[in-house]
DRENPA-3360 file (N, C-alpha, C; in nm, 2 decimals, always signed):
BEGIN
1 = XXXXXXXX = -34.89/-0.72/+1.81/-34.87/-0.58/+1.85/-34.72/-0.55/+1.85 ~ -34.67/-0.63/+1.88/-34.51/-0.63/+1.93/-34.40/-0.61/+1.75 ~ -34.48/-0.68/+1.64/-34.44/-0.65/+1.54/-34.47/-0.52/+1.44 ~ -34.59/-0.46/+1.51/-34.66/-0.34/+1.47/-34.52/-0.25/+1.54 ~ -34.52/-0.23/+1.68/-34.52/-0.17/+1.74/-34.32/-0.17/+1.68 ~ -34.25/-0.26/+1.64/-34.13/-0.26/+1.62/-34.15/-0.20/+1.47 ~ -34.19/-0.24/+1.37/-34.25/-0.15/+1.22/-34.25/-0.02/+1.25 ~ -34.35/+0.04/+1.36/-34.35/+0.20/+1.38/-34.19/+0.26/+1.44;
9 = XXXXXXXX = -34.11/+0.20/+1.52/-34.02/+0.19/+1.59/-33.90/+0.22/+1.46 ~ -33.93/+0.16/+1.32/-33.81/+0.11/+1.23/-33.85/+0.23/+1.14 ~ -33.96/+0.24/+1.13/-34.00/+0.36/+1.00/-34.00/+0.46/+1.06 ~ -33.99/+0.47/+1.23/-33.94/+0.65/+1.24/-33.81/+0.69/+1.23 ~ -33.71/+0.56/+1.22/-33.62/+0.59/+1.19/-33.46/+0.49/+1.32 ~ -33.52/+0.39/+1.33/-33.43/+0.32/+1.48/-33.32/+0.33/+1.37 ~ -33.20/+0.32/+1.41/-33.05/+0.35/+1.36/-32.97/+0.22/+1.46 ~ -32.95/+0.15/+1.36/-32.81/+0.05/+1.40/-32.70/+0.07/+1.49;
17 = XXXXXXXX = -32.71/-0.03/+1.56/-32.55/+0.02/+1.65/-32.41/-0.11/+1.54 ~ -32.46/-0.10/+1.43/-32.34/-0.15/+1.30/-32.28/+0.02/+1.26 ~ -32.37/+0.13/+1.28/-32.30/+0.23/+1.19/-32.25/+0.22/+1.10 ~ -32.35/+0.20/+1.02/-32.39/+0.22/+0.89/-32.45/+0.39/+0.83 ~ -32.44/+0.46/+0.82/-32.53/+0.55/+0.70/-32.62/+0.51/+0.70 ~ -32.76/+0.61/+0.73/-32.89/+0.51/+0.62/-32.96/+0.41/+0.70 ~ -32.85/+0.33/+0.80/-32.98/+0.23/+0.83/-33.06/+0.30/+0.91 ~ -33.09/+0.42/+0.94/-33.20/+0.51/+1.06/-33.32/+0.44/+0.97;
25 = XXXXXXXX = -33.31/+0.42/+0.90/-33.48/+0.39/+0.86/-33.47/+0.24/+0.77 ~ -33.42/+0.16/+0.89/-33.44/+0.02/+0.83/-33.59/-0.02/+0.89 ~ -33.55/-0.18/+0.81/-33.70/-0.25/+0.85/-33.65/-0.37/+0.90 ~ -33.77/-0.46/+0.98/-33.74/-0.56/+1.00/-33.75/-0.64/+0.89 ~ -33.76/-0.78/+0.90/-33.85/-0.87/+0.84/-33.96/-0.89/+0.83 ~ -34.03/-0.83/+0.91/-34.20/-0.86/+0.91/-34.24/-0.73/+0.85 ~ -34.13/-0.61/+0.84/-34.23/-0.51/+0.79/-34.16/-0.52/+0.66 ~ -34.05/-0.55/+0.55/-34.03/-0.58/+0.43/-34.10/-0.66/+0.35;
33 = XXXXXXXX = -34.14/-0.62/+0.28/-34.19/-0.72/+0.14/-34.12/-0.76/+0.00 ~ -34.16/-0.85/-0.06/-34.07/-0.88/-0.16/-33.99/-0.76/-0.24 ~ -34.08/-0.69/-0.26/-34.05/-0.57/-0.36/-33.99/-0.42/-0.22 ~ -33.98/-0.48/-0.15/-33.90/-0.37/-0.06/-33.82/-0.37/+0.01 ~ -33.73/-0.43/+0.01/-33.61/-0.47/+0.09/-33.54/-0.39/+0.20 ~ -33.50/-0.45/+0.31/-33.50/-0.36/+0.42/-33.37/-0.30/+0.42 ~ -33.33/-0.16/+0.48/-33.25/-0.07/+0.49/-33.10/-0.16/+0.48 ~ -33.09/-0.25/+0.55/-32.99/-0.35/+0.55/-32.99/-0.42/+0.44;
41 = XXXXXXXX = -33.07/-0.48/+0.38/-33.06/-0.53/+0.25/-32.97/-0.48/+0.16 ~ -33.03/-0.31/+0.14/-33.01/-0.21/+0.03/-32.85/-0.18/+0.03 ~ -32.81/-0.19/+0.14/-32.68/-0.11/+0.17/-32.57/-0.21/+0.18 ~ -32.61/-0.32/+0.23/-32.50/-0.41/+0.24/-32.56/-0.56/+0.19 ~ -32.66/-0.62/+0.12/-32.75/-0.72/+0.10/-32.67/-0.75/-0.05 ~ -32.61/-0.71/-0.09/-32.54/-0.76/-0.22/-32.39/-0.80/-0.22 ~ -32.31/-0.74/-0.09/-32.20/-0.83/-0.06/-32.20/-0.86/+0.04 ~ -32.30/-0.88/+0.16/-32.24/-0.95/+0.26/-32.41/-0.97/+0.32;
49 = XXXXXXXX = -32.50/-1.04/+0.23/-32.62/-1.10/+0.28/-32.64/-1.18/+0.44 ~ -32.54/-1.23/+0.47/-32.58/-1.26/+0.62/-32.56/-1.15/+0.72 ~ -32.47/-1.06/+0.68/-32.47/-0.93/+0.77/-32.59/-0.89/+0.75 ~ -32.67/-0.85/+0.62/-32.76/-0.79/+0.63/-32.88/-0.86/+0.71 ~ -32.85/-0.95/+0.69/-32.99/-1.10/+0.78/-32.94/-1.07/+0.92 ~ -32.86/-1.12/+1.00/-32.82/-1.06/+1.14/-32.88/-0.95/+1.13 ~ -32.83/-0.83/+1.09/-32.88/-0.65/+1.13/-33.04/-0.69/+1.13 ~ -33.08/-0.71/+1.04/-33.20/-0.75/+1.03/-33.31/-0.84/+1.13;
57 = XXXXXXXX = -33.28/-0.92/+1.17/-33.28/-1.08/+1.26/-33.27/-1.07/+1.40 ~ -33.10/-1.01/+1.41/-33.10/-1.03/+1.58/-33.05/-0.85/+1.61 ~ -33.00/-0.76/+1.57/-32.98/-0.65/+1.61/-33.13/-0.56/+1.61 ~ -33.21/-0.57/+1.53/-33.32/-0.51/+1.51/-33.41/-0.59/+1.57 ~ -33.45/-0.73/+1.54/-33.58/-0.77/+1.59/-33.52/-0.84/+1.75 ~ -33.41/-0.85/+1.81/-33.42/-0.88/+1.92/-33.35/-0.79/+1.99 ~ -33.21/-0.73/+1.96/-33.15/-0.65/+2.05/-33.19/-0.55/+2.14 ~ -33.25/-0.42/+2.01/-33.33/-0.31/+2.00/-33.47/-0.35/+2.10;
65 = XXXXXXXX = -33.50/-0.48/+2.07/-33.66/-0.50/+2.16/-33.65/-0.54/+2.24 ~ -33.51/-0.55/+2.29/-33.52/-0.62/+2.43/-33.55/-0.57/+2.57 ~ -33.66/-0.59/+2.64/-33.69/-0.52/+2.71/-33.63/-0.43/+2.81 ~ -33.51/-0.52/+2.89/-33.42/-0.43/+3.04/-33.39/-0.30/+2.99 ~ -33.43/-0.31/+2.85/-33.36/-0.09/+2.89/-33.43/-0.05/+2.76 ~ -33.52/+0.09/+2.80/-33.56/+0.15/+2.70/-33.49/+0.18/+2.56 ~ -33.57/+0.22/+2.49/-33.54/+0.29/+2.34/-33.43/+0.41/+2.36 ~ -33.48/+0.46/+2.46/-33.45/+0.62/+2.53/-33.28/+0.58/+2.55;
73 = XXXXXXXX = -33.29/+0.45/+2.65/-33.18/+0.44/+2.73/-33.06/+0.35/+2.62 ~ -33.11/+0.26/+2.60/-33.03/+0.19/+2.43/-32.97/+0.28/+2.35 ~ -33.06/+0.40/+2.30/-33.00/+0.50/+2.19/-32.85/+0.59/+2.30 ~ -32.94/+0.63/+2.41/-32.79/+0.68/+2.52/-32.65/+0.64/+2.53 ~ -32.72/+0.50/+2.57/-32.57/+0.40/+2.59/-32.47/+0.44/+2.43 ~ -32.55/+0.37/+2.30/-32.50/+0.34/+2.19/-32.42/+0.48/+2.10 ~ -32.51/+0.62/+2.16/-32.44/+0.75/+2.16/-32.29/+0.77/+2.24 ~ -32.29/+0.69/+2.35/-32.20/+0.69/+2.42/-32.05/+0.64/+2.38;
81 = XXXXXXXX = -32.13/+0.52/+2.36/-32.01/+0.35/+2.27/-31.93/+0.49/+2.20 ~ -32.05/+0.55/+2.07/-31.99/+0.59/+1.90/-31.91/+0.71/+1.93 ~ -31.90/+0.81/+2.08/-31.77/+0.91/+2.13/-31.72/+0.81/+2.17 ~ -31.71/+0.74/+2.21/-31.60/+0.68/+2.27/-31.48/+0.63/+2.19 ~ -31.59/+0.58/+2.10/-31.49/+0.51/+1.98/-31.45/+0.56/+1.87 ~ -31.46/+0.68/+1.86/-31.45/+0.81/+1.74/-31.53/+0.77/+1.67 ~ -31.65/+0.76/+1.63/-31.72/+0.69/+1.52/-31.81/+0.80/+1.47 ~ -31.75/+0.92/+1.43/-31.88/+1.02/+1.42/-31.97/+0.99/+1.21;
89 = XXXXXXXX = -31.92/+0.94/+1.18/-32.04/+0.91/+1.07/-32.14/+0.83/+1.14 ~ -32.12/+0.71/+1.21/-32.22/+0.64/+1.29/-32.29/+0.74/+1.39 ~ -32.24/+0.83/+1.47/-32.26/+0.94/+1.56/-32.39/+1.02/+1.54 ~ -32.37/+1.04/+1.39/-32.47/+1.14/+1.35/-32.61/+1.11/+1.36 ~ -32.59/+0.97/+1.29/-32.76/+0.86/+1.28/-32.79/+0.83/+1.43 ~ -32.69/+0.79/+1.51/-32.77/+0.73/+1.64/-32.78/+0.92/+1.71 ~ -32.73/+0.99/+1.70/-32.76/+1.12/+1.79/-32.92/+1.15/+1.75 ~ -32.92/+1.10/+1.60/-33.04/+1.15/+1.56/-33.19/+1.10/+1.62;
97 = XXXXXXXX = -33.12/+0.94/+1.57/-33.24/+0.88/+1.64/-33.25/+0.89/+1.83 ~ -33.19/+0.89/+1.92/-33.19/+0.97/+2.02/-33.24/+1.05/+2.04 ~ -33.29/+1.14/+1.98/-33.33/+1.24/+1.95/-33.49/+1.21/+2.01 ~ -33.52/+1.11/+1.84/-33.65/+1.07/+1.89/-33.69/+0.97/+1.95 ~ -33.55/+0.94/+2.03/-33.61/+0.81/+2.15/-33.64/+0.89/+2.28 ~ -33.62/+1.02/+2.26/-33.66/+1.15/+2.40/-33.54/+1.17/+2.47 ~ -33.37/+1.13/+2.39/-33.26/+1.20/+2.45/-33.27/+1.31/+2.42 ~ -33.28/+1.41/+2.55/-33.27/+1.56/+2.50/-33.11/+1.61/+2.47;
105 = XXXXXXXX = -33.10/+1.74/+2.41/-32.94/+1.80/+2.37/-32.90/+1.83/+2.48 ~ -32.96/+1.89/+2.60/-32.89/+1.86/+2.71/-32.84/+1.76/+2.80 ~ -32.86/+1.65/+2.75/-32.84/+1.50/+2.77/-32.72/+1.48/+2.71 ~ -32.74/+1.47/+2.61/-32.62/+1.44/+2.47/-32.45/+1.53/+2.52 ~ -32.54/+1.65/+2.51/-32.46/+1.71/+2.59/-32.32/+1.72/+2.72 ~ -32.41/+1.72/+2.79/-32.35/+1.63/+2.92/-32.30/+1.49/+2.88 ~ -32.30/+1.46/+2.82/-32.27/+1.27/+2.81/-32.11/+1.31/+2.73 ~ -32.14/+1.40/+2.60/-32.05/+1.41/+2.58/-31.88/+1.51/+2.66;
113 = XXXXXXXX = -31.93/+1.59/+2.73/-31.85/+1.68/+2.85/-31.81/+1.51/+2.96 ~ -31.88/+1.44/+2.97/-31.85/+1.35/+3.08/-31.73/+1.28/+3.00 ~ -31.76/+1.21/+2.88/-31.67/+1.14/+2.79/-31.59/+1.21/+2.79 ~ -31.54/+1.33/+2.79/-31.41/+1.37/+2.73/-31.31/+1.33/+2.82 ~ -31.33/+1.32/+2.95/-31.25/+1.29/+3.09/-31.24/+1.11/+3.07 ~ -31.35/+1.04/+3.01/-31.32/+0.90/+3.01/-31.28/+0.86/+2.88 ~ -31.29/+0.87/+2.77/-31.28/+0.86/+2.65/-31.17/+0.92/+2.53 ~ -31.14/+1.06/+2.59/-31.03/+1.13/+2.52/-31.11/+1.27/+2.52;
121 = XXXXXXXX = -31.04/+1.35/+2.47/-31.05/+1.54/+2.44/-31.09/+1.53/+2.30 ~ -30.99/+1.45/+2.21/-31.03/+1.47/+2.08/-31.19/+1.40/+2.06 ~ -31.20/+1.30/+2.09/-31.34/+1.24/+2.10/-31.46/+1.31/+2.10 ~ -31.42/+1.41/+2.23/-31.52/+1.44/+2.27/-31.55/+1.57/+2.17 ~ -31.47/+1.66/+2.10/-31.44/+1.75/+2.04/-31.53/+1.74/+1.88 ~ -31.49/+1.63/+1.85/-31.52/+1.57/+1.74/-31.68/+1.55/+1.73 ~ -31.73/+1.48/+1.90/-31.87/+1.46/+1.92/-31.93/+1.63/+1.88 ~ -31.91/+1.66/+1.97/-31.93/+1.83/+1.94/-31.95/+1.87/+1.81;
129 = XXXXXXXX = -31.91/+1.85/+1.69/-31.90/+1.93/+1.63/-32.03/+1.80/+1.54 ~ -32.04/+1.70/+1.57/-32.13/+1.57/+1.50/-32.26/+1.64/+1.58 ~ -32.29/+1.71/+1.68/-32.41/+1.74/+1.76/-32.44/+1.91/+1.71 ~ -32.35/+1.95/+1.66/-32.38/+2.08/+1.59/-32.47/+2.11/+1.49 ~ -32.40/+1.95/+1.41/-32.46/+1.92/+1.29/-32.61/+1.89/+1.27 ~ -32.66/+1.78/+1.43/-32.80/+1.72/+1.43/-32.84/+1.84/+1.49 ~ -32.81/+1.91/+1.58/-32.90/+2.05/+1.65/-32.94/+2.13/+1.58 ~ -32.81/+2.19/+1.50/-32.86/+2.26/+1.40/-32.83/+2.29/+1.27;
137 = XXXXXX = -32.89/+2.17/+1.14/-32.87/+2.15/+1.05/-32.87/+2.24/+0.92 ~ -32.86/+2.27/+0.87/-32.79/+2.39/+0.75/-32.96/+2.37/+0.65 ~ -32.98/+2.43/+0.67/-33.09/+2.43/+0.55/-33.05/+2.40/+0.42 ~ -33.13/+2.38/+0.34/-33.06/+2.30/+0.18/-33.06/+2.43/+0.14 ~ -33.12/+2.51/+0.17/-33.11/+2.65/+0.08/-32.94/+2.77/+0.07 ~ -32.92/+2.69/+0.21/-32.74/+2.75/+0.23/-32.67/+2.71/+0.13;
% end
């Protein structure tokens, strides 16, 4: 169950705290098959194969599942880390998946108004405009 239940967890889209691009829809090991290589594989599995095995291994199949704190509360913290740390290409993927761990925008929100007082102004400003993007995204048709 616990490998089902991490598969459904990876294919809706769990997002790395490596911030990466892309990894929102990695896989573990148990849900890759030969002919499908997991999100980590794809992106970094051709120059730096044991990064991709770790992301794979211990950030996905144990970090992410470790029980003391929710999906909900994991994606919060790691939204927090990526204002903190100016990381808004990483920002974008974990806001997103937050999203569907049940952080609401007024969550996000607030986290980021709190950061700006612990973190910096520009940080926070920067988050802003990375939560503009996930709230309200440009149709392809613009």
């Amino acid at each position: 169950m616990k490998t089902i239940t991490r598969s459904l967890i990876l294919m809706s889209g769990t997002m790395l705290g490596l911030g990466i691009p892309g990894l929102a829809q990695a896989q573990t090991p148990a849900a890759k098959t030969a002919s499908q290589p997991s999100r980590a594989q794809q992106l970094m599995g051709d120059i730096d194969p044991k990064l991709a095995q770790l992301t794979d291994e211990v950030l996905l199949g144990d970090v992410w599942e470790r029980p003391g704190l929710a999906k909900r509360d994991r994606s919060l913290v790691t939204v927090a880390a990526l204002i903190a740390l100016n990381r808004p290409e990483q920002l974008r993927s974990h806001m997103q998946l937050a999203r569907r761990n049940g952080v609401t925008e007024t969550e996000i929100v607030e986290a980021i108004t709190q950061l700006a007082f612990y973190a910096g102004w520009p940080n926070a400003i920067n988050a802003v405009g990375v939560a503009r993007e996930v709230f309200h995204p440009k149709s392809e048709a613009e």
